[in-house]
C-alpha positions as CSV (number, residue, x, y, z in Angstrom):
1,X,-1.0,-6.5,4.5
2,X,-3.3,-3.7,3.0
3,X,-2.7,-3.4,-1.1
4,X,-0.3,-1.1,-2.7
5,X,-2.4,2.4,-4.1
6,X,-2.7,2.8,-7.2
7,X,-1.5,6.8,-7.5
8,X,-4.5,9.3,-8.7
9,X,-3.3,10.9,-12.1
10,X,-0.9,13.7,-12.1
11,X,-3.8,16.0,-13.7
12,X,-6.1,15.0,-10.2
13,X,-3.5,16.0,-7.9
14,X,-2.6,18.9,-9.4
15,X,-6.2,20.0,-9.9
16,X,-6.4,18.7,-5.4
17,X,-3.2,20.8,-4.8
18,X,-5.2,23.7,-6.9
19,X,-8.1,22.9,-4.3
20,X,-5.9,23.4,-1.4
21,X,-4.2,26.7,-2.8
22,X,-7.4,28.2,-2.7
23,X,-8.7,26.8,0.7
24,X,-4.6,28.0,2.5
25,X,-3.7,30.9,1.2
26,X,-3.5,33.6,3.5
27,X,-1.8,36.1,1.0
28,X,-2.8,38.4,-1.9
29,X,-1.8,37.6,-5.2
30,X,1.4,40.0,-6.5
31,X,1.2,41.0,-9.7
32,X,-0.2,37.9,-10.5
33,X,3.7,36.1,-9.9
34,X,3.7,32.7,-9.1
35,X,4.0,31.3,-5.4
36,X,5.7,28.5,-4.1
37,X,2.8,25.7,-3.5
38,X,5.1,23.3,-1.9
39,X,7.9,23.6,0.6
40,X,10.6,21.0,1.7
41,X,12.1,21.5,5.6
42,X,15.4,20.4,5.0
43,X,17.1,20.0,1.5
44,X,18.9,16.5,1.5
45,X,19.5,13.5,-0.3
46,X,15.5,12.2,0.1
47,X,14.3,15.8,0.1
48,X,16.0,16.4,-3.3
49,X,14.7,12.7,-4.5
50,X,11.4,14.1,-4.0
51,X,11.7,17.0,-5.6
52,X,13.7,15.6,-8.6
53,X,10.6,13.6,-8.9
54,X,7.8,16.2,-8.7
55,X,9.5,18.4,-11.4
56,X,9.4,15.5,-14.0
57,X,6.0,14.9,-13.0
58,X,5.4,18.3,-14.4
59,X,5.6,21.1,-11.7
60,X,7.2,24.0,-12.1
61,X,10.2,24.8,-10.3
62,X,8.9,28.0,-9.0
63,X,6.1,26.7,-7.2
64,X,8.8,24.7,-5.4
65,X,10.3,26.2,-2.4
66,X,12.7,24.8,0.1
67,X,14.4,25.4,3.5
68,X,17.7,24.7,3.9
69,X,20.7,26.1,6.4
70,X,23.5,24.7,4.9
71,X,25.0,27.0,2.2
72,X,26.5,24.1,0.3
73,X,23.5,21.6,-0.2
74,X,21.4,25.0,-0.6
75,X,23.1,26.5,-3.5
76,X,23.4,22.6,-4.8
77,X,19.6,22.7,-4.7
78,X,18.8,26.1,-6.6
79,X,21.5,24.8,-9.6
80,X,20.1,21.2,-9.9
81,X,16.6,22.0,-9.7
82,X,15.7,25.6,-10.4
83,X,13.9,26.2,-6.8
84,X,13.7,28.7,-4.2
85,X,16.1,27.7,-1.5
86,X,16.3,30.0,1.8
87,X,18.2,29.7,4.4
88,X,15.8,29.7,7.2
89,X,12.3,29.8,7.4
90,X,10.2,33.1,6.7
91,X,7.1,35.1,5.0
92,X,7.3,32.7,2.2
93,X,5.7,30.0,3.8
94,X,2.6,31.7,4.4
95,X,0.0,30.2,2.6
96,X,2.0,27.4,0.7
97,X,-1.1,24.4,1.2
98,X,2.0,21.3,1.5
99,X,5.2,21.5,3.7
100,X,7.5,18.6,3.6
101,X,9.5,17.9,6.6
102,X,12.8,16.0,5.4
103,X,14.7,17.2,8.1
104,X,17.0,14.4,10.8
105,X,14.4,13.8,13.4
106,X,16.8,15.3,16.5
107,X,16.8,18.8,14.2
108,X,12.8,18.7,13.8
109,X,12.1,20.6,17.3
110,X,14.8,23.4,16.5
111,X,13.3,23.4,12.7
112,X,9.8,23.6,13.4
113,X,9.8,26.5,15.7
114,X,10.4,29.3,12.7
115,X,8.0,28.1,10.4
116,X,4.8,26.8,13.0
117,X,3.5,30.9,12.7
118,X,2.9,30.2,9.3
119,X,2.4,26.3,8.0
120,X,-0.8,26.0,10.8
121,X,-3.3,25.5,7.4
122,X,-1.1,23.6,5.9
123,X,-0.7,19.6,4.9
124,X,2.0,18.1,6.6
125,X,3.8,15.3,5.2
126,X,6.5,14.0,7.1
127,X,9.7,11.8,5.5
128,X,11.1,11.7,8.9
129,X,11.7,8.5,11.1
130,X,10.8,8.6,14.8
131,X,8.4,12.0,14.8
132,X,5.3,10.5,15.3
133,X,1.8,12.9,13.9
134,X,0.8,14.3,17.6
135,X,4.7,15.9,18.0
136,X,3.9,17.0,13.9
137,X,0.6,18.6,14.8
138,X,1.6,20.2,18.2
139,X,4.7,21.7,16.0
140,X,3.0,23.2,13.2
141,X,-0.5,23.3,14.9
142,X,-1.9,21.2,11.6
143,X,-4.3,18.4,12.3
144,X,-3.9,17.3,9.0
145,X,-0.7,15.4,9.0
146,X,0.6,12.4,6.3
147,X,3.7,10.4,7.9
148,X,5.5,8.9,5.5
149,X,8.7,6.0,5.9
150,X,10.9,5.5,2.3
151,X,13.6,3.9,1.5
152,X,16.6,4.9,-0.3
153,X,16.2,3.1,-3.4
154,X,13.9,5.9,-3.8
155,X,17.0,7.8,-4.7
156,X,16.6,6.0,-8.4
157,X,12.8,5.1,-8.0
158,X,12.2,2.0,-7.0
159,X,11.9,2.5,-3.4
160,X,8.7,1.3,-1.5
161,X,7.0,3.8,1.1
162,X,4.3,3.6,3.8
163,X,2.0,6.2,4.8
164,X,-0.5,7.2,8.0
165,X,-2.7,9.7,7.5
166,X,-4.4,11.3,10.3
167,X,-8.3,11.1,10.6
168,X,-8.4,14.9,9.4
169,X,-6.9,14.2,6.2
170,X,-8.8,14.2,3.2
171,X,-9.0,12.6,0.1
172,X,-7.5,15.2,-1.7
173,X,-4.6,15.4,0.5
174,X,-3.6,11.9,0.5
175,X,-3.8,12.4,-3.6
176,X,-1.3,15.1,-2.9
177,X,1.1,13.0,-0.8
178,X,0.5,10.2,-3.3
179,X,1.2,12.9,-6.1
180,X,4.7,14.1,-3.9
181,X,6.0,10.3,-3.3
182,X,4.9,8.3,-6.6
183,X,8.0,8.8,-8.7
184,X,10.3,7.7,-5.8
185,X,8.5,3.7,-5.9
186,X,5.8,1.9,-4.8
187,X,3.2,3.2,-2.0
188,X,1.6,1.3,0.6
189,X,-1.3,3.2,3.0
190,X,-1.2,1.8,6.4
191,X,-4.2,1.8,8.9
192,X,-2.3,2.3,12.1
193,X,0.6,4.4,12.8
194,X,2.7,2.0,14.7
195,X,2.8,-0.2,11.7
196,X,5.6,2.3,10.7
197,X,7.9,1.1,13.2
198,X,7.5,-2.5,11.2
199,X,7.8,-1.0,8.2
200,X,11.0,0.4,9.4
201,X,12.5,-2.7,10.8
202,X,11.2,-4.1,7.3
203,X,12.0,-1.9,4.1
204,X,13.4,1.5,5.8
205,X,16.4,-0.1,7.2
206,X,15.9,-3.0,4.5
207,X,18.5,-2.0,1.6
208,X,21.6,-2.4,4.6
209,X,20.4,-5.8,5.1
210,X,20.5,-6.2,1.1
211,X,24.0,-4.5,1.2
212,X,25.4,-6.6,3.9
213,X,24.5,-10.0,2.0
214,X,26.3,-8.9,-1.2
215,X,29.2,-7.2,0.4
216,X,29.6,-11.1,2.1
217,X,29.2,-12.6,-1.5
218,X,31.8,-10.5,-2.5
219,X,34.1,-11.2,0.6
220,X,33.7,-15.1,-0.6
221,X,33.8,-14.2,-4.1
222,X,37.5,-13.0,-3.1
223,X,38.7,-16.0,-1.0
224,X,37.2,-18.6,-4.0
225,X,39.6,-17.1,-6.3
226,X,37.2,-14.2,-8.1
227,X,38.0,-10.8,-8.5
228,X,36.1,-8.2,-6.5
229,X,34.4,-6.8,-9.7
230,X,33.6,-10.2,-10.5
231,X,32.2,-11.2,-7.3
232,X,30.3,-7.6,-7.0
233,X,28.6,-8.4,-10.6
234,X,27.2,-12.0,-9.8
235,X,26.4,-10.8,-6.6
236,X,23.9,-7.7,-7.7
237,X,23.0,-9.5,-10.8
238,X,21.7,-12.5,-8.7
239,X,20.0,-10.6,-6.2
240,X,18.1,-8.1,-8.9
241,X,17.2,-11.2,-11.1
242,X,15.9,-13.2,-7.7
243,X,14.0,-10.3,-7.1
244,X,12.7,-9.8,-10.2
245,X,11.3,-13.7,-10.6
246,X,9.8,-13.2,-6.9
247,X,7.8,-10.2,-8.0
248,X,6.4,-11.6,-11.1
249,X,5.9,-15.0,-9.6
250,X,2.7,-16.3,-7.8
251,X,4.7,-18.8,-6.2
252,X,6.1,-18.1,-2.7
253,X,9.6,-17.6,-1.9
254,X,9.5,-20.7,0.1
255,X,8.8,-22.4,-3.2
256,X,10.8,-20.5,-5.4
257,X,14.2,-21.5,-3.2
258,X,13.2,-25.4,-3.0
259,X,13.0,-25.4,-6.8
260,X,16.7,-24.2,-6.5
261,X,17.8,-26.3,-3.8
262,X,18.2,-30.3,-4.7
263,X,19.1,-32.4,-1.6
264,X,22.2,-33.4,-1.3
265,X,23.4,-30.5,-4.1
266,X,25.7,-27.4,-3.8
267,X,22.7,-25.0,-2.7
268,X,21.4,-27.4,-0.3
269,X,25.2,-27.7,1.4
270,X,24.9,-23.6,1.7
271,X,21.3,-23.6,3.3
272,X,22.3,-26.5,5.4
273,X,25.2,-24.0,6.9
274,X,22.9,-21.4,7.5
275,X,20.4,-23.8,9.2
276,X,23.2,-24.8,11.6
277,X,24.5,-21.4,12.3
278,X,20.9,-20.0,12.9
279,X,21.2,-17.7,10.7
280,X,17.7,-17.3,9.9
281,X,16.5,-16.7,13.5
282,X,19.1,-14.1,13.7
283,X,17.8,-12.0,10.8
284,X,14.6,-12.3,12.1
285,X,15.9,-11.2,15.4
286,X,17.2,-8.4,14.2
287,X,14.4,-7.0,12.6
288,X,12.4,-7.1,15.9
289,X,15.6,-5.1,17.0
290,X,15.3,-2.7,14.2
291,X,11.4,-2.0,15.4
292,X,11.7,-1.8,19.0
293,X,15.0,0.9,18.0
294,X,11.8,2.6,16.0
295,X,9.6,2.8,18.9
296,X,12.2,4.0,21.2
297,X,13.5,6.9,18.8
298,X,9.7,8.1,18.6
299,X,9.6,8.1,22.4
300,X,13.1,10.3,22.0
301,X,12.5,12.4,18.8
302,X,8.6,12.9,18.8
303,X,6.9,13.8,21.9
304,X,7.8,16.3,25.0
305,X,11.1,17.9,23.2
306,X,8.5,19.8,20.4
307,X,7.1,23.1,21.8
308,X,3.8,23.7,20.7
309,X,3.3,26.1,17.7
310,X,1.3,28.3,20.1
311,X,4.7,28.7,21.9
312,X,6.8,32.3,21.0
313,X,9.4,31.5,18.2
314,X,12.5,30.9,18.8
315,X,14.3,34.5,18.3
316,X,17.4,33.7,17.7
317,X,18.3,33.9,14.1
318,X,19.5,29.8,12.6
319,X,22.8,30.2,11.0
């Protein structure tokens, strides 16, 4: 597995996003006012996790801009954060050197369309599942694309995120996307795109498979006698403090559960049940599931359906 990044200081990306200003923009300066340098393509819950994050790293929320149709989330986004929130794509793209796209993957064709005259300079960095770099850069016309899988822990930063980048990407860019994603977890670069589909199966769909283990300690919990708040707090205290000793540990997890297990004892009875009921080919099963689901929404979501960004925009005005 290729090692974690270590994140280039805040002062070096902002001095490579500086880079990039100067090599995109297409517009002259107004009265010296300050333009949006990065734009998010759809303003939910990971889009606003990102920029949450960005903004305590330091940048200011007018340099921030962000696209967003809904009038709710849109006016929920300007409050929190400060930003520029529009309902549809327009002249303020031109020129802004990083576009987001945090849009659902069946809304990216209909998305892209407006903004591809303008974002064809640009970085793309994609947050998306199932739109793969060659639907990215026949949308926006970009070359230089950075697709991205996170989890939702990054909601409270501690998620874990892999990342492609293209062959055109530079450097500086992927200090950029580093600089966008660091305060939402851990990163991890990957060297093939397909290993997204694994990383997925692995840690994108991961926290359900976390959820579904404690919501069936708590079930047990229940039927043992134990309150549901009861049950809910050994169960999340157990699995953050397992956690917690397999991260700092140079043992493997193999030999951090037979320290727990003596034969014969109360944990071995448990294992022993899931040995019998397969339960560990199952999960394992299930994971392959998740990744061939991964491969077969990128075959959906990111090829044919995505007009070119030579193609005519669409004229009809997004509500």
């Amino acid at each position: 597995m290729p090692p974690l990044i270590h994140v280039a200081p805040c002062a070096q990306a902002l001095g490579a996003w500086q880079i990039m200003r100067t090599r995109t923009s297409t517009l002259p300066a107004m009265n010296n006012a300050i333009r949006p340098e990065i734009a998010f393509v759809g303003g939910g819950n990971m889009a606003s996790a990102l920029i949450g994050g960005v903004l305590k790293a330091g940048r200011v929320p007018a340099t921030v801009l962000a696209i967003e149709p809904d009038d709710r989330q849109r006016a929920r986004l300007a409050l929190q954060f400060g930003v520029l929130a529009l309902p549809a794509a327009d002249g303020h793209l031109d020129g802004v050197p990083l576009i987001v796209w945090a849009v659902k993957p069946q809304s990216f064709a209909a998305a892209a369309r407006p903004c591809a005259p303008f974002v064809g300079s640009a970085l793309q960095l994609s947050v998306m599942a199932g739109i793969r770099t060659d639907a990215l850069q026949a949308a926006t016309g970009s070359q230089r694309v950075v697709r991205a899988m996170p989890n939702t822990p990054a909601l409270v930063g501690l998620g874990i995120t892999g990342l492609y980048a293209t062959p055109a990407v530079r450097e500086a860019d992927r200090a950029v996307a580093a600089a966008v994603l660091a305060p939402s977890g851990e990163l991890m670069w990957l060297q093939r795109e397909r290993d997204l589909d694994a990383v997925t199966a692995l840690s994108g769909s991961g926290p359900a498979y976390v959820y579904y283990f404690i919501e069936a300690m708590i079930q047990a919990a229940g039927e043992m006698g134990l309150t549901v708040e009861q049950g809910r707090r050994l169960a999340l205290a157990t699995f953050a403090g397992a956690t917690e000793l397999a991260r700092q540990s140079s043992d493997s997890p193999a030999v951090l559960r037979e320290r727990v297990t003596s034969k014969g004892g109360t944990t071995y009875a448990a294992l022993m049940s899931l040995d019998n009921d397969a339960v560990k080919s199952a999960f394992v099963k299930a994971l392959h599931a998740a990744r061939e689901r991964a491969r077969t929404l990128g075959d959906e979501f990111g090829g044919a359906a995505v007009k070119p960004a030579s193609a005519a925009p669409d004229p009809t005005p997004r509500p």
